[in-house]
N, C-alpha and C positions, 0 to 999 in steps of 0.2 A: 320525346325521348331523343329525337336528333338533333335537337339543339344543344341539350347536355353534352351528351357525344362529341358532335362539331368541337365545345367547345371546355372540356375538361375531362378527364380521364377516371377521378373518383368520384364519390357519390356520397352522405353521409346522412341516412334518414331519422329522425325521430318520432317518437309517438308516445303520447301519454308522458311526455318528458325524459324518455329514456332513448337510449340510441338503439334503433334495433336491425340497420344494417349501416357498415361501411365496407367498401368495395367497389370494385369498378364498374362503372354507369353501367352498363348492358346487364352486366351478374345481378344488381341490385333492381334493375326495372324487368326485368325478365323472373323476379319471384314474386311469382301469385301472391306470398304469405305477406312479405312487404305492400306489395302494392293494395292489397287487402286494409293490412294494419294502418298502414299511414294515408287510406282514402286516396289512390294517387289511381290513375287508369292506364292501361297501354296503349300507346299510339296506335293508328291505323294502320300504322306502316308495319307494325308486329303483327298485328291481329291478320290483314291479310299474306302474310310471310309463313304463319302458322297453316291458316284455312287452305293454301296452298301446297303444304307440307314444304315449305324450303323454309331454312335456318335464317329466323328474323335478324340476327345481329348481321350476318351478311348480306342479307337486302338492304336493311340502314345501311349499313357503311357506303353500301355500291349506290345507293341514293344520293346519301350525301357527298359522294365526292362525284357523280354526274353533277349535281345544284352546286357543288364549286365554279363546275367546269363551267356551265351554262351562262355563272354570273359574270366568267371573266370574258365570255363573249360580248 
């Protein structure tokens, strides 16, 4: 999922030949029903975001712009 993120802002999934979400990468990997439909899994990085109780999109984000930082050292 943090790669999407990093690097584009919408999402556009299908299944069974049909679109069955477009939205923005976080909105669309963060619904169980999609990620369900279209076989896809949530990252690590959600799943312990959740099991911690803090808001996954904001640990991704705060991850990947630490892994920005880190590369430009």
């Amino acid at each position: 999922m943090h790669l999407a993120l990093e690097n584009t802002e919408r999402a556009i999934v299908f299944s069974d030949g049909e679109v069955i979400a477009d939205d923005k990468v976080f909105a669309v990997l963060a619904n169980d029903d999609v990620i369900s439909r279209a076989n896809l899994k949530q990252t690590s990085l959600y799943t312990l975001a959740k099991h911690l109780g803090l808001e996954p999109e904001q640990v991704t984000r705060r991850f990947i712009a630490h892994e920005r930082e880190a590369r430009k050292a």
